[in-house]
N, C-alpha and C positions, 0 to 999 in steps of 0.2 A: 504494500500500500504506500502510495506517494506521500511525502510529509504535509502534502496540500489536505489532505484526509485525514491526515494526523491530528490533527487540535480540535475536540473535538468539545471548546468547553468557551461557546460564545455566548451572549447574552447577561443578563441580571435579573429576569424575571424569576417570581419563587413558583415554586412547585406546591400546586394545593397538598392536601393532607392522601389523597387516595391517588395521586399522580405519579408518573413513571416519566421522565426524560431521556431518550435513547435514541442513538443513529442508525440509520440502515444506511448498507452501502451496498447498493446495487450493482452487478458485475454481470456483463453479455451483451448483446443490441440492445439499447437502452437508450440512445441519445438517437437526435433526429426520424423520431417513430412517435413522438408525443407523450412519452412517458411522464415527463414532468407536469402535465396537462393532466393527464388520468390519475398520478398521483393526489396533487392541489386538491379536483376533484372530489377522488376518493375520502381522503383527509378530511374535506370540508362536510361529505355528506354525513362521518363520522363524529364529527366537532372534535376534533382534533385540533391545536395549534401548531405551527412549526415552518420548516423552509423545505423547500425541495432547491439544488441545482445540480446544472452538468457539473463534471469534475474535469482537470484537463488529460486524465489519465483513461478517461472514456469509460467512466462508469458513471451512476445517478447516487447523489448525497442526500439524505434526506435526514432531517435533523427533526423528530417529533415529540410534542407534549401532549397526555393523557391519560386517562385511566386504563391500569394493564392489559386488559382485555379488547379493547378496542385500538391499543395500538398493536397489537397482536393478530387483528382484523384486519389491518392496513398492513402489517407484513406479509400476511397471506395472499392480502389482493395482488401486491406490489410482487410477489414473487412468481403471480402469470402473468402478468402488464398488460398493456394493450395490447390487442390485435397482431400488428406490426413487431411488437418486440421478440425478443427471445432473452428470456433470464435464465442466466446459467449459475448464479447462487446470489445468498442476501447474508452480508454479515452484517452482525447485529451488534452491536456497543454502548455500553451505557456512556450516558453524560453528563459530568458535571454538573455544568449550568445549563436552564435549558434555553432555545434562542429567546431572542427582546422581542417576541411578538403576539398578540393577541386574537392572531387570527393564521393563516395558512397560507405563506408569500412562496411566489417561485421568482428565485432569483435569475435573473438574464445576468 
């Protein structure tokens, strides 16, 4: 894993009392198939908060806050992706802090 992948401890916002902060790092076709789209998505339809983006190592980053089970829902999704894609594994890492946001950004 690239050191861009590496830090994996952005933001300040706190973690409610029944919340889990964790990365997924998506590894296979993944970028330019709209995954980052279907992710946001997914996340949002879950209420999930967090970040999705590309990496420059041509995997998907995805930085999420929520309760354990529902981010466990979005690993699930996120590990058939769209259509288009093809995932070939999801590593999964806790984190630190979770990102500063209150809702489910994809970074460009």
């Amino acid at each position: 894993m690239s050191s861009e992948s590496g830090n994996h401890q952005t933001g300040s916002h706190e973690l409610g009392s029944h919340e889990t902060a964790t990365c997924l790092v998506v590894e296979g076709r993944v970028q330019g198939v709209g995954f980052r789209y279907f992710t946001a998505q997914t996340a949002r339809e879950l209420g999930l908060r967090g970040t999705v983006r590309n990496t420059s190592v041509g995997t998907v980053e995805i930085q999420v806050v929520g309760e354990p089970g529902l981010v466990e829902q979005l690993r699930q999704r996120v590990s058939h992706g769209p259509p288009a894609s093809h995932v070939q594994r999801v590593v999964v890492l806790p984190l630190d802090k979770p990102p500063a946001t209150r809702s489910f950004d994809i970074i460009r």
